[in-house]
C-alpha positions as CSV (number, residue, x, y, z in Angstrom):
1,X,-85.0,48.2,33.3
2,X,-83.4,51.1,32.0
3,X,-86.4,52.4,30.4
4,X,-88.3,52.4,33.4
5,X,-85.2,54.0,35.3
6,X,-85.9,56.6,32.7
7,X,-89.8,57.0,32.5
8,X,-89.4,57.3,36.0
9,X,-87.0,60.0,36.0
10,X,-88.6,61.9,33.4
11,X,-91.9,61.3,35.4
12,X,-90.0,63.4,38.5
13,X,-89.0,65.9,36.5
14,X,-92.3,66.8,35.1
15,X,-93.7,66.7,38.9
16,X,-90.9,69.0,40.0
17,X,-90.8,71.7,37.0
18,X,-91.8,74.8,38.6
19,X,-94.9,75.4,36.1
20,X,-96.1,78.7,37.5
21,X,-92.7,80.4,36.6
22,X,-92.5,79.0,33.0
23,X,-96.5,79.7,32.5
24,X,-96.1,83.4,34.1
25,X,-93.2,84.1,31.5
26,X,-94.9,83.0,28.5
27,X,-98.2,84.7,29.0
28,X,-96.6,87.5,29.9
29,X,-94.6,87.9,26.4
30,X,-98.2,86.8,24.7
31,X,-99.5,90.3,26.3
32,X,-96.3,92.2,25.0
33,X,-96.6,91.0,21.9
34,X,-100.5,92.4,21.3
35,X,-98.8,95.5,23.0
36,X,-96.2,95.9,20.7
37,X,-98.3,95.0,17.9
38,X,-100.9,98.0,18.7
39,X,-97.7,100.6,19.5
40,X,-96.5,100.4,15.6
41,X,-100.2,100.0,14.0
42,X,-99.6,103.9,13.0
43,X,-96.1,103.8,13.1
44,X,-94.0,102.8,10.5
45,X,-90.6,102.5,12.1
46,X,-91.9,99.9,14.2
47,X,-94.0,97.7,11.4
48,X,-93.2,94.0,11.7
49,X,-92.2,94.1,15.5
50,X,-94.6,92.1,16.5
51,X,-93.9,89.4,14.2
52,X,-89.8,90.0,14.9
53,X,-91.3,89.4,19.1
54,X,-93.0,86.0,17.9
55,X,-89.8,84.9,16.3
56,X,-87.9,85.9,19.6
57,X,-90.4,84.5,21.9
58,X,-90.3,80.6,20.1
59,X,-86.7,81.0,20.1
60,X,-86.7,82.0,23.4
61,X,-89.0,79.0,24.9
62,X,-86.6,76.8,22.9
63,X,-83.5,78.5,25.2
64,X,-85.5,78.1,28.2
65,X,-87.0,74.2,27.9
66,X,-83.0,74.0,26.8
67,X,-81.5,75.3,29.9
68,X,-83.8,74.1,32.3
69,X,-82.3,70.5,31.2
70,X,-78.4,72.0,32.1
71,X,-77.3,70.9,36.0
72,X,-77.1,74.8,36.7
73,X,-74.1,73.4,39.0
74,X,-72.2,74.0,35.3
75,X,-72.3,77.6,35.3
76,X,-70.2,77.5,38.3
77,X,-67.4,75.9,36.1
78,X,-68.2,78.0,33.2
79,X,-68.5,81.4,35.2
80,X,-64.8,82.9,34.5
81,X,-64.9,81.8,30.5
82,X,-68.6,83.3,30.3
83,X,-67.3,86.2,32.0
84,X,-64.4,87.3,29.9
85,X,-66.4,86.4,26.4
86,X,-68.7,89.7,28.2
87,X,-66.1,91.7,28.4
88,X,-64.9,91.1,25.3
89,X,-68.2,92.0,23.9
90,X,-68.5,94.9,26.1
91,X,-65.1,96.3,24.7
92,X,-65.9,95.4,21.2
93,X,-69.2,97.8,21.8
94,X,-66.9,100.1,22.5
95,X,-64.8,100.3,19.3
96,X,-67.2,98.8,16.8
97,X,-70.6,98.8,18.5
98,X,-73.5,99.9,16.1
99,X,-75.0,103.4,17.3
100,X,-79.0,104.7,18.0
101,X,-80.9,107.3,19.5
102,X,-77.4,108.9,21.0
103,X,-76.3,105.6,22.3
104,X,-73.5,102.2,21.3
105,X,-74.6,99.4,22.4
106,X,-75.9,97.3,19.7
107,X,-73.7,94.5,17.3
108,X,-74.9,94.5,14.0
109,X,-76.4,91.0,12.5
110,X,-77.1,92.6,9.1
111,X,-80.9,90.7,8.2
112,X,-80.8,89.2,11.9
113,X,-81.3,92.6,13.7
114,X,-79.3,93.7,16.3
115,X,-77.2,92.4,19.4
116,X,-77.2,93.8,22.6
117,X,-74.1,92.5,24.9
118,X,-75.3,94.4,27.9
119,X,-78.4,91.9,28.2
120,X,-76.7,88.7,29.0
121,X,-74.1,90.5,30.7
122,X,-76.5,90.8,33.3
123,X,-77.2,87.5,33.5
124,X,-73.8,86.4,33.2
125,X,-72.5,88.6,35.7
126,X,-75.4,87.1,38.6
127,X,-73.5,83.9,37.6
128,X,-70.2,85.2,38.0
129,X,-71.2,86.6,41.2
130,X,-72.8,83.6,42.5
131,X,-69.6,81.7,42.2
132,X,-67.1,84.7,43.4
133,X,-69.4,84.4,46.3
134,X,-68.9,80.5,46.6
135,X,-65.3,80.9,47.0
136,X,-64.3,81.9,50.6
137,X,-66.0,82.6,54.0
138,X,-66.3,86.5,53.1
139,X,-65.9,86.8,57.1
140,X,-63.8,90.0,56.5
141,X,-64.6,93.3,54.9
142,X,-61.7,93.2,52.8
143,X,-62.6,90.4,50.7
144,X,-65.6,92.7,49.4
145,X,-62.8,93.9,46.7
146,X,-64.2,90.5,44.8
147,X,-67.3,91.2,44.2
148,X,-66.8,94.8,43.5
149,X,-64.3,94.3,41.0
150,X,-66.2,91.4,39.1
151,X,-69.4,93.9,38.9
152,X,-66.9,97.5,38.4
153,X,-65.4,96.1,35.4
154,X,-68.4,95.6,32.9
155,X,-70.3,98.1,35.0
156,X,-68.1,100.8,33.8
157,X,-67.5,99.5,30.1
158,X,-71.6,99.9,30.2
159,X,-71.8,103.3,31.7
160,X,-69.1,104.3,28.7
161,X,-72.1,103.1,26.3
162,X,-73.9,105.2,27.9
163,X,-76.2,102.8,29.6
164,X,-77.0,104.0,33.2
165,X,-80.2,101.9,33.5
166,X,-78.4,98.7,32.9
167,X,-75.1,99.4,35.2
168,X,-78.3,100.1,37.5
169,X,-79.5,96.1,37.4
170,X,-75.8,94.9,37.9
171,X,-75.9,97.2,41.2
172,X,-79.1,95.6,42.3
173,X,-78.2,91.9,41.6
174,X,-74.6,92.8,43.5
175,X,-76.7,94.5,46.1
176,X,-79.3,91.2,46.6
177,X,-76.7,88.4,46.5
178,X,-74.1,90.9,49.2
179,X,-77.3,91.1,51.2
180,X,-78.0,87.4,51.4
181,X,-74.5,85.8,50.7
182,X,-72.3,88.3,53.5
183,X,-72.1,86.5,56.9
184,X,-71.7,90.0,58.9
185,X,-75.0,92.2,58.4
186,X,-72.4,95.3,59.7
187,X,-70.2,94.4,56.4
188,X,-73.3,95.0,54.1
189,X,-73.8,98.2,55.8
190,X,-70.6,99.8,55.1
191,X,-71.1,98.4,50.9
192,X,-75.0,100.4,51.2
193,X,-73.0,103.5,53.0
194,X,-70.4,103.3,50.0
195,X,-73.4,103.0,47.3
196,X,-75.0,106.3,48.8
197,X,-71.9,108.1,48.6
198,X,-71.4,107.1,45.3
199,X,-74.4,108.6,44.3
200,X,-73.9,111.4,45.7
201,X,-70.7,112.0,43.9
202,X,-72.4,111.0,40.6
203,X,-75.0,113.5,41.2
204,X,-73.0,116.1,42.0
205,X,-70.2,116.1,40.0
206,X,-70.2,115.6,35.9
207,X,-67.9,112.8,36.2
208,X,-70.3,110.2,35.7
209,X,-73.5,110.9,34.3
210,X,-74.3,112.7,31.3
211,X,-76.4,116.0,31.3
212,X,-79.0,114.2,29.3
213,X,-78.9,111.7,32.4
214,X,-78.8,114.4,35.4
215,X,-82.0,116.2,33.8
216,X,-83.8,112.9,33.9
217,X,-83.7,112.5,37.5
218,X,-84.3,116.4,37.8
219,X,-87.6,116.1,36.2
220,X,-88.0,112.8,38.0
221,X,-87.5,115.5,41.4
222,X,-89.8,117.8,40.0
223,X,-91.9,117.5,36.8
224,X,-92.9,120.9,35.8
225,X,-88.9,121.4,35.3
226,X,-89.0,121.3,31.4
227,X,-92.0,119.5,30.4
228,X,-91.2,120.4,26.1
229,X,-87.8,119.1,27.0
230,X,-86.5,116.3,29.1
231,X,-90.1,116.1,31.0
232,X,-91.9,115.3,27.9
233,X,-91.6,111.5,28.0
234,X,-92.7,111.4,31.4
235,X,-95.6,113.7,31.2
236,X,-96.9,111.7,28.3
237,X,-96.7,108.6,29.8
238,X,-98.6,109.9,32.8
239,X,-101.4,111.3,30.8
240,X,-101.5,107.9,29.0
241,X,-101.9,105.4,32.1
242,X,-104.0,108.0,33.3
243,X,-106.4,107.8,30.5
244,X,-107.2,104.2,30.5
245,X,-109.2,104.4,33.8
246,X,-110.4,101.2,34.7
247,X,-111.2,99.2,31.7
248,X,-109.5,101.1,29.2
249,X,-109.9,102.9,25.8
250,X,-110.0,99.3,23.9
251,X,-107.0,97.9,21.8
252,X,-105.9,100.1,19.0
253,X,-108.2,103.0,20.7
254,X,-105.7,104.8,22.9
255,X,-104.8,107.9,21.8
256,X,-101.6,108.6,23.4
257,X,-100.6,105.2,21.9
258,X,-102.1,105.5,17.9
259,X,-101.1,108.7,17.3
260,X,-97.7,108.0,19.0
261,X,-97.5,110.9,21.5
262,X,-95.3,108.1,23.8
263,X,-91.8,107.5,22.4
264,X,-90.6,104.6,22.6
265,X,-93.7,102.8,23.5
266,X,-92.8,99.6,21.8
267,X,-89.7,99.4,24.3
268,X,-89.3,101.0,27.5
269,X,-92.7,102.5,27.6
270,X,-94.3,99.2,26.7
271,X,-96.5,99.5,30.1
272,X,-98.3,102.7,28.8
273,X,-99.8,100.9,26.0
274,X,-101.2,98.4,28.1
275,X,-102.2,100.8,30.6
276,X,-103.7,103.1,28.5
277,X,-105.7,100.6,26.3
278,X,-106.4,97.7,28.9
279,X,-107.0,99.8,31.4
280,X,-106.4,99.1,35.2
281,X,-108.1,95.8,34.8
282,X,-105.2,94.6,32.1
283,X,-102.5,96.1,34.0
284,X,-103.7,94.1,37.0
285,X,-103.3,90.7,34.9
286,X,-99.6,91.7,34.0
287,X,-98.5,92.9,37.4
288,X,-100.6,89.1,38.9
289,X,-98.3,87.5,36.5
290,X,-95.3,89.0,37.1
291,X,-95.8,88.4,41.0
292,X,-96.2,84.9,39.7
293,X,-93.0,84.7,38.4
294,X,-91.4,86.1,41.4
295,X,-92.5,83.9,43.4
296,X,-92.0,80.9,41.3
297,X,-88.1,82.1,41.6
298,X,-88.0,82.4,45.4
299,X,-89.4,78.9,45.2
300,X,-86.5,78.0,42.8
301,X,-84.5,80.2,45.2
302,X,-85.1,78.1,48.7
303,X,-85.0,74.8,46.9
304,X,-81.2,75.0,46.0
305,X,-79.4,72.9,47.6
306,X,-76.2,74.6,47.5
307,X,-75.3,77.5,48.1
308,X,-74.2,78.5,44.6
309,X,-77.5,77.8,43.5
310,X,-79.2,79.6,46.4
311,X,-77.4,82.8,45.1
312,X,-77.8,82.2,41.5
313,X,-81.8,82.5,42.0
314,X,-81.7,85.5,44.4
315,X,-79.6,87.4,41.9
316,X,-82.0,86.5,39.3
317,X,-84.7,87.0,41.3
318,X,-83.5,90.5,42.3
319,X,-83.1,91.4,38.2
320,X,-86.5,90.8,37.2
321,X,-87.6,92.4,40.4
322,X,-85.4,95.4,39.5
323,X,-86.8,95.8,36.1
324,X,-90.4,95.4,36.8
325,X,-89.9,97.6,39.7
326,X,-88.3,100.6,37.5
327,X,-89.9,100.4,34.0
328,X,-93.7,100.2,36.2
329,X,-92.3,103.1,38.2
330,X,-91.1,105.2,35.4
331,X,-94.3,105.3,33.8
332,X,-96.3,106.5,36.3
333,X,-94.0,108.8,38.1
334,X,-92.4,107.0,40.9
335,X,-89.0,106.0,39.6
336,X,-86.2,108.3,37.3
337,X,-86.6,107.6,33.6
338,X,-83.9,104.7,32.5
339,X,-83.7,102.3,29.5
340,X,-84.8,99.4,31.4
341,X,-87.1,97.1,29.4
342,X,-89.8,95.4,31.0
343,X,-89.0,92.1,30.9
344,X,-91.0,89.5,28.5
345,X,-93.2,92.7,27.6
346,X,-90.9,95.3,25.7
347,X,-89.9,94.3,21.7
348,X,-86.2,93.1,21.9
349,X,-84.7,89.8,21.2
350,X,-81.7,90.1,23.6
351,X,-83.5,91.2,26.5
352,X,-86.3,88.1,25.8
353,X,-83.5,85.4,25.0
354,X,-81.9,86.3,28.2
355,X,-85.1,86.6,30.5
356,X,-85.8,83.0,29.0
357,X,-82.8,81.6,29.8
358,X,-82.4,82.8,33.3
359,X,-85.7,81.6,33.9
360,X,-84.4,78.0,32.3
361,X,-81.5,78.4,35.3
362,X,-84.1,79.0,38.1
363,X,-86.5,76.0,36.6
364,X,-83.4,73.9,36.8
365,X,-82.3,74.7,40.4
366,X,-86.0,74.3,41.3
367,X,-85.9,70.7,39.4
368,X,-82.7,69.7,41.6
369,X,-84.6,69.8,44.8
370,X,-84.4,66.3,44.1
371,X,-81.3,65.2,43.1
372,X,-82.2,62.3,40.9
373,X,-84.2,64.6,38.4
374,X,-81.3,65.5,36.5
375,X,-79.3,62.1,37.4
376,X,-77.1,63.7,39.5
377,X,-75.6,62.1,42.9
């Protein structure tokens, strides 16, 4: 009897795993990593990223199969310890953090790589949202200090770094869950009017970005600026999504890409690769597959039944949105350059380890539509 209580409940669980969302995420790291392989062909410091991505992308599936099998009710209990281990992590950056390309934000493994702490945070902090958000009505403006102070904290420790682009996605996943978690549309107002004149300060002043930062977005405003200088990156991605026309130039043919024109085109300019060498035609199957994926977490998203899980997927929803939104954008001209990778695409273990495991969360919250999945009451 208990068997069949089993093969049945296994059975359910099979019929209510959100396929599309896992499938999309998997075939979309098998196209980064004949991307990434064909970015260091000619390029010695990146030789053996590809097969570094493999390793990430197994481990990664394993995280993913993993976490979809938690009740993603847990994370609610283990928000605050989660939450603190980040900051921790964040400070340690700080003081002991291994440094590149003008920047702290890596923990050295020795043979195993690198860390970065500021890639779960963001995951960990659409958790810790999710369950700030659970606790209390939120019918009054001044409970808004919650939320702000749980994304402020590691916001600021990862604008110290400096990382703009990642404070960036915890803006966006405070933004989505304020939008869809505050009862008083007039509430969320006032936190968007606040946002602008943030920026606006930020902009202006030299308190908060750094110059390197400012001339980004100034290029970003207009791109004949200083196109030797901080309009470089830009104006080479341009010419290489350009090039690829419709079919592209063929993998390994793309010039921009072989003779390494792009910088950082194993990372956060992953898309001009694929652009440039697949074409329109290949960047059409990505973008198909990362709509896939979005929609496979708005499914996940209106089959919580809880309101803590409802918030959970929206946040993560919003963060891959975010990131596919940016890193596309950047590349051709429509969004300010940032280091935001695009997700299950760009070489990096962190960043794949946590896309897999917040897709595990929203396969699991999809899962729980029926209760009995996971045996839970």
């Amino acid at each position: 009897m208990a068997a069949l209580t089993l093969g049945s409940g296994a059975r359910r669980f099979v019929r209510n795993f959100n396929w599309p969302l896992a499938i999309a995420a998997v075939a979309a790291t098998a196209i980064g990593i004949v991307c990434i392989e064909s970015a260091g062909l000619h390029n010695a410091q990146l030789a053996g990223e590809a097969r570094r991505q493999l390793t990430y992308v197994c481990l990664g599936v394993v995280v993913m199969i993993g976490v979809s099998l938690v009740d993603y009710r847990n994370w609610q209990r283990w928000a605050p310890g989660l939450y603190v281990v980040n900051l921790l992590l964040l400070l340690f950056i700080l003081r002991g953090g291994h440094s590149a390309l003008g920047a702290q934000r890596w923990i050295s493994l020795g043979p195993l790589g690198t860390f970065q702490p500021s890639e779960p945070a963001k995951l960990i902090l659409a958790i810790s949202l999710a369950a700030v958000m659970c606790r209390g009505s939120y019918d009054r403006l001044q409970d808004l200090w919650k939320p702000l102070l749980t994304v402020g904290i590691p916001a600021l420790l990862i604008l110290k770094q400096p990382d703009l682009g990642t404070a960036l996605v915890l803006l966006a996943i405070l933004t989505i869950q304020l939008f869809l978690g505050l009862p008083k549309l007039g509430d969320f107002a006032i936190y968007a009017l606040g946002v602008l004149l943030v920026a606006a300060v930020a902009i202006g002043t030299k308190a908060v970005l750094k110059p390197f930062q400012k001339a980004r977005l100034f290029v970003f405003l207009n791109p004949k600026l200083d196109p030797l200088g901080a309009g470089y990156s830009l104006n080479q991605s341009k010419i290489a999504v350009g090039s690829g026309e419709w079919l592209g130039r063929g993998l390994h043919h793309g010039t921009q890409t072989q003779l390494n024109f792009v910088p950082e085109n194993s990372t956060d300019f992953i898309f001009t690769v694929l652009a440039e060498e697949w074409g329109f035609a290949g960047a059409m199957v990505l973008l198909v597959l990362y709509v896939t994926l979005l929609y496979g977490g708005i499914r996940s998203m209106l089959a919580a039944r809880d309101r803590f899980g409802f918030l959970l997927a929206a946040g993560l929803v919003g963060m891959f949105f975010f990131h596919i939104l940016v890193n596309v954008g950047m590349t051709i001209g429509i969004m300010p350059i940032t280091g935001i990778p695009l997700p299950f695409v760009s070489f990096g273990g962190s960043a794949v380890l946590t896309g897999f495991a917040a897709v595990g969360i929203l396969l699991n919250i999809h899962s729980q539509r029926d209760r009995d999945v996971l045996g839970n009451a």
